[in-house]
KETOR-679975 format. One record per residue: residue number from 0; x negated, y negated, z negated of N, C-alpha, C in turn; residue in one letter. Coordinates in Angstrom, 1 decimal. Layout:
> NUM,X,Y,Z,X,Y,Z,X,Y,Z,a
...
END
This chain:
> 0,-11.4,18.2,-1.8,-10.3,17.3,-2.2,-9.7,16.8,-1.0,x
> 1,-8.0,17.0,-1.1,-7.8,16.2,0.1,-7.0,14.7,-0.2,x
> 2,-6.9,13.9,0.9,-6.7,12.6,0.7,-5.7,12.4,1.8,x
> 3,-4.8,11.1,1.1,-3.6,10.6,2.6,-4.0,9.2,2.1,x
> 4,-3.7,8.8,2.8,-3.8,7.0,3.4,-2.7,6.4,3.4,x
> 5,-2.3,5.5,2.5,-1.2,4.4,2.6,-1.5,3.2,2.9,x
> 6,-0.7,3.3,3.7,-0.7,1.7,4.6,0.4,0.6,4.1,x
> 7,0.4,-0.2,3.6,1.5,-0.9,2.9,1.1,-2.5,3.6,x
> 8,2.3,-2.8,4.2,2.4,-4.6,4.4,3.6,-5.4,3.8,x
> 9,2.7,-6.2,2.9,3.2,-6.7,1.7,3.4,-8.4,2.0,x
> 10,4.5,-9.1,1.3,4.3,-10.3,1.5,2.8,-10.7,0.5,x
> 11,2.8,-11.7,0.8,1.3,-11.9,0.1,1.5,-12.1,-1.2,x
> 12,2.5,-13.2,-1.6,2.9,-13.1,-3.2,3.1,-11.9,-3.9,x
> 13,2.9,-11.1,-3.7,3.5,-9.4,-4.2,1.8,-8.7,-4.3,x
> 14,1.1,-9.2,-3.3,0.1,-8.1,-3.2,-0.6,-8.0,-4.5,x
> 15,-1.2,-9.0,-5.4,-1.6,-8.8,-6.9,-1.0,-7.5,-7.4,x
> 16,0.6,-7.9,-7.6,1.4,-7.3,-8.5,1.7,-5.7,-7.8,x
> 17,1.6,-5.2,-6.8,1.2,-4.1,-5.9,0.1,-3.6,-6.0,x
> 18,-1.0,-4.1,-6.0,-2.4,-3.6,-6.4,-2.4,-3.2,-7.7,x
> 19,-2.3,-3.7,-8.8,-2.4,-3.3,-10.0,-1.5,-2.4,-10.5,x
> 20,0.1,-2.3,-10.1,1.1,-1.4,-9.9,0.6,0.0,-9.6,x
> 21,-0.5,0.0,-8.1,-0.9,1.0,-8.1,-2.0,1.8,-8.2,x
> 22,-3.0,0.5,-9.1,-3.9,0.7,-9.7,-3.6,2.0,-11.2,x
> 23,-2.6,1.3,-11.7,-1.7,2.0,-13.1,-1.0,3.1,-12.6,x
> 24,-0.8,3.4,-11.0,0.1,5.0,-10.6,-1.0,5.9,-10.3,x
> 25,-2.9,5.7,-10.2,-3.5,6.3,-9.9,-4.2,5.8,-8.9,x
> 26,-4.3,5.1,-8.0,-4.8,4.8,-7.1,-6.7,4.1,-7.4,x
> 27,-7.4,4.4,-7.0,-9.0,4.2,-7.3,-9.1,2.8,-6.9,x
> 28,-8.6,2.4,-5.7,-9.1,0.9,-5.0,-8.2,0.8,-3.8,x
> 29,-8.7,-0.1,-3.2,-8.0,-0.4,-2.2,-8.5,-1.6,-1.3,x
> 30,-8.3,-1.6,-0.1,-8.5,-2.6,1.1,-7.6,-3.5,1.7,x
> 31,-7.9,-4.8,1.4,-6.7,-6.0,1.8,-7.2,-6.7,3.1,x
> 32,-6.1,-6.7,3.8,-6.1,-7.2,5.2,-5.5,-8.8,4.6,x
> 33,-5.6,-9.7,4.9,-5.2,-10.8,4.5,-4.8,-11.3,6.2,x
> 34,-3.6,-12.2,5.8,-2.7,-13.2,6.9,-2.2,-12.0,8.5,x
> 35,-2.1,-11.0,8.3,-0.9,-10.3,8.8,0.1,-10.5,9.2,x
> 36,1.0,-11.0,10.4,2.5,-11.2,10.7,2.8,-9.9,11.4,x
> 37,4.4,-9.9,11.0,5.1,-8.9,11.1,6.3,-9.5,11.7,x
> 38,7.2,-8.4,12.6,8.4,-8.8,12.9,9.6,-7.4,12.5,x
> 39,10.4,-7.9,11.6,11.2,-6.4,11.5,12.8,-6.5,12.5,x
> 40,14.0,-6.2,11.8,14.9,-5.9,12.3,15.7,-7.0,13.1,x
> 41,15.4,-8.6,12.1,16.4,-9.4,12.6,14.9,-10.5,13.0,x
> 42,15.0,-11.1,14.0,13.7,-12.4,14.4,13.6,-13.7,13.5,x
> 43,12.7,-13.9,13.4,12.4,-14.9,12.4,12.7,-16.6,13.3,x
> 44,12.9,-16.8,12.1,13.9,-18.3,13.0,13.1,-19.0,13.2,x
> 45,13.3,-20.5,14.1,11.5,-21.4,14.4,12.3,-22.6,14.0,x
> 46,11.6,-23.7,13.6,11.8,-25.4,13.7,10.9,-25.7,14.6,x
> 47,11.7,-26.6,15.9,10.8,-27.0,16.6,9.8,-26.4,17.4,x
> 48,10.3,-24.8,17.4,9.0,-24.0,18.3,8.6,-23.2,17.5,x
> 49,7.9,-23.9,16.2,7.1,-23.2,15.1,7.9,-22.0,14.5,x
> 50,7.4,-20.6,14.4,8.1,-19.9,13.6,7.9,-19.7,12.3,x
> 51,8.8,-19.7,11.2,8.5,-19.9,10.0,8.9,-18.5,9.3,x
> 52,7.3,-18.2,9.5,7.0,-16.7,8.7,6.1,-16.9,7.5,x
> 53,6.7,-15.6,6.6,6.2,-15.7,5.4,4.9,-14.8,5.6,x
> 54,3.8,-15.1,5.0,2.5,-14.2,5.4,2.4,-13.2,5.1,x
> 55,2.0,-12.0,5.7,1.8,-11.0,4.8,0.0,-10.2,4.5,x
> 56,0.7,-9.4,3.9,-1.5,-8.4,4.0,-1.4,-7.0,4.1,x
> 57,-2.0,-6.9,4.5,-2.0,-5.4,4.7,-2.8,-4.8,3.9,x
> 58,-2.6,-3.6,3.2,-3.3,-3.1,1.6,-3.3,-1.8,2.1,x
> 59,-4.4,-1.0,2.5,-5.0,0.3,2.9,-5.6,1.0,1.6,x
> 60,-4.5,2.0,0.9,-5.0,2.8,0.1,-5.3,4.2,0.2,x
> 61,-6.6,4.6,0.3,-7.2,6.1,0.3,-6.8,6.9,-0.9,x
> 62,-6.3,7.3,-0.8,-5.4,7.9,-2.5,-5.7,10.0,-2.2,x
> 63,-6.0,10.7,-3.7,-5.7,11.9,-3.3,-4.4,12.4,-3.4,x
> 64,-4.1,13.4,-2.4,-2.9,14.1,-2.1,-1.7,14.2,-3.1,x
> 65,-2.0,14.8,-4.7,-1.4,15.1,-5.5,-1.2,13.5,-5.7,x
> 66,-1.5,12.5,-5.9,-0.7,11.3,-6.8,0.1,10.5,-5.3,x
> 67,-0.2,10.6,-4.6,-0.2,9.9,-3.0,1.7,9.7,-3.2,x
> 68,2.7,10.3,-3.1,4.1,10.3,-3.5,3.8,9.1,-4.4,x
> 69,3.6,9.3,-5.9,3.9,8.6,-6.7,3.2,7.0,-6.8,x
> 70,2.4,6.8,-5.7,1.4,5.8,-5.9,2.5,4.9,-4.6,x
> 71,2.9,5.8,-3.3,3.9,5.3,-2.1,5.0,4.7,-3.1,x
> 72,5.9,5.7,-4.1,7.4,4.7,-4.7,6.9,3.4,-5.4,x
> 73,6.0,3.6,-6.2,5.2,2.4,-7.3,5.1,1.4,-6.1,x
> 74,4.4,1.1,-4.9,4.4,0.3,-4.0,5.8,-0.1,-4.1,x
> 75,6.7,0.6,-3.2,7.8,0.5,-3.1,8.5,-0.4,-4.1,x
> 76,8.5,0.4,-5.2,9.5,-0.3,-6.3,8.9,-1.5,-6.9,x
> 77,7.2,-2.6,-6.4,7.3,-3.2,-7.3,7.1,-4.1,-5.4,x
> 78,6.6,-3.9,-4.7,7.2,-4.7,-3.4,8.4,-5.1,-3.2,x
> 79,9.1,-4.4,-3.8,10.8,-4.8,-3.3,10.9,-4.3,-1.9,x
> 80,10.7,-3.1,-1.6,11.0,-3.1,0.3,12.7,-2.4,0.5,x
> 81,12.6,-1.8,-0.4,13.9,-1.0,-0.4,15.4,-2.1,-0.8,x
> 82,14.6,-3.0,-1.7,15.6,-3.6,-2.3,16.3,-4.9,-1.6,x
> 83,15.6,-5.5,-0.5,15.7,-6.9,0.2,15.1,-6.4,1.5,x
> 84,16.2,-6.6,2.7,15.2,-6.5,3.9,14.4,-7.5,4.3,x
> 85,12.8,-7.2,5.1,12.3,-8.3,5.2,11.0,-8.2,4.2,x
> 86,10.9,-7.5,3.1,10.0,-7.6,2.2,8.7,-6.8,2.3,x
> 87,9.0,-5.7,3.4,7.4,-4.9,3.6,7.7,-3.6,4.0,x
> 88,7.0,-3.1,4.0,6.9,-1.5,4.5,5.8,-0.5,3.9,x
> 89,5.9,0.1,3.6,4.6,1.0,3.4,4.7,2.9,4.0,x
> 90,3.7,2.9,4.5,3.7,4.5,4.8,2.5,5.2,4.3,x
> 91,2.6,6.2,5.1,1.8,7.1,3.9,1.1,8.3,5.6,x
> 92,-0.2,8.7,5.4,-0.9,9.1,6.6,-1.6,10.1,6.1,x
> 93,-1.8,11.5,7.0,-2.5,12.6,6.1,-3.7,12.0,6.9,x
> 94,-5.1,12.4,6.2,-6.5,12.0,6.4,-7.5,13.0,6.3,x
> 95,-7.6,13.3,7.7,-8.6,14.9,7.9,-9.9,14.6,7.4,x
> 96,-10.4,13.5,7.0,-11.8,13.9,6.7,-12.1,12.2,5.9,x
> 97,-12.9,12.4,5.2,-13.4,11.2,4.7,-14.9,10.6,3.9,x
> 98,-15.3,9.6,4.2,-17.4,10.1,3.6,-17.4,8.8,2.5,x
> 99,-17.9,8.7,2.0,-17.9,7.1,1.2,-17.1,7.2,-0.1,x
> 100,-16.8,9.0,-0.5,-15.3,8.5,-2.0,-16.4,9.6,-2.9,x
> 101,-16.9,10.0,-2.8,-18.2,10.6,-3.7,-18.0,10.6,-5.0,x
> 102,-18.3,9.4,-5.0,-18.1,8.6,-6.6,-17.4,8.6,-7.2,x
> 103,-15.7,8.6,-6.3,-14.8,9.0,-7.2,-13.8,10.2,-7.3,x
> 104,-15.1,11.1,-6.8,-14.2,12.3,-6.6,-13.8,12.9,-8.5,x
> 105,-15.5,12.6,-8.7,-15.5,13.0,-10.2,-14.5,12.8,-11.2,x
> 106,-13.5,11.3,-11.5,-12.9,10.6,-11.8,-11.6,11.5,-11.1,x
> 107,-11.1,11.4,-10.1,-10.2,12.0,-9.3,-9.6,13.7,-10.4,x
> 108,-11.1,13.9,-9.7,-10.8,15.9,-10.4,-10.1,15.6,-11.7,x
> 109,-10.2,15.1,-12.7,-10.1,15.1,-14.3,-8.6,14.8,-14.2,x
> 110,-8.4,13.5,-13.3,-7.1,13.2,-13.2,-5.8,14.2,-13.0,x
> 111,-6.3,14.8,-11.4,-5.9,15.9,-11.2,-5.2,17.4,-11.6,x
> 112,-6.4,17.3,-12.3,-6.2,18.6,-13.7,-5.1,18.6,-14.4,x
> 113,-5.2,17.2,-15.1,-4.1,16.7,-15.7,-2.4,16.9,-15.0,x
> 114,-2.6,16.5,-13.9,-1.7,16.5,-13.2,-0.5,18.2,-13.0,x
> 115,-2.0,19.1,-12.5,-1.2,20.1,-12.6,-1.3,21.0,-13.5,x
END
């Protein structure tokens, strides 16, 4: 079985609604980086020095190949990244090897089947 890796940095308010989004597109689990700052295209403005950023997290999903597309737009479309600049990013990484998904390979294959 092969697997790709999505990396998604999410405002934090969103990340619930992102996890379970792509919990329901296939996705097995996932890994949250909590309090993340990011800088995108235009600089974040300061009061007094302080710069006033909205937090973000970073959400590391090991996904198999075949749902990996559909699990990356689900992010997408319930992040809002496409829709508002400023809201997140997510990418998507091929992943030559992996030890620790065992468990859910069994769960995976069935899915898969289905799939194709």
């Amino acid at each position: 079985m092969r697997f790709k890796l999505i990396v998604a940095f999410i405002e934090d308010s969103k990340t619930d609604a992102v996890l379970d989004a792509a919990r329901t597109a296939g996705a097995t689990g996932a890994t949250v980086i909590n309090n993340a700052r990011g800088e995108g295209l235009t600089k974040k403005k300061t009061f007094f020095g302080l710069t006033l950023d909205v937090q973000r997290d970073v959400v590391l999903f090991l996904v198999e190949e075949h749902l990996a597309r559909s699990i990356l737009e689900t992010v997408n479309e319930v992040g809002e990244f496409d829709a508002t600049s400023g809201k997140g990013i997510a990418v998507q990484l091929d992943v030559e090897d992996a030890v620790g998904v065992a468990h859910q390979v069994q769960e995976l294959s069935s899915k898969i089947e289905d799939e194709l």
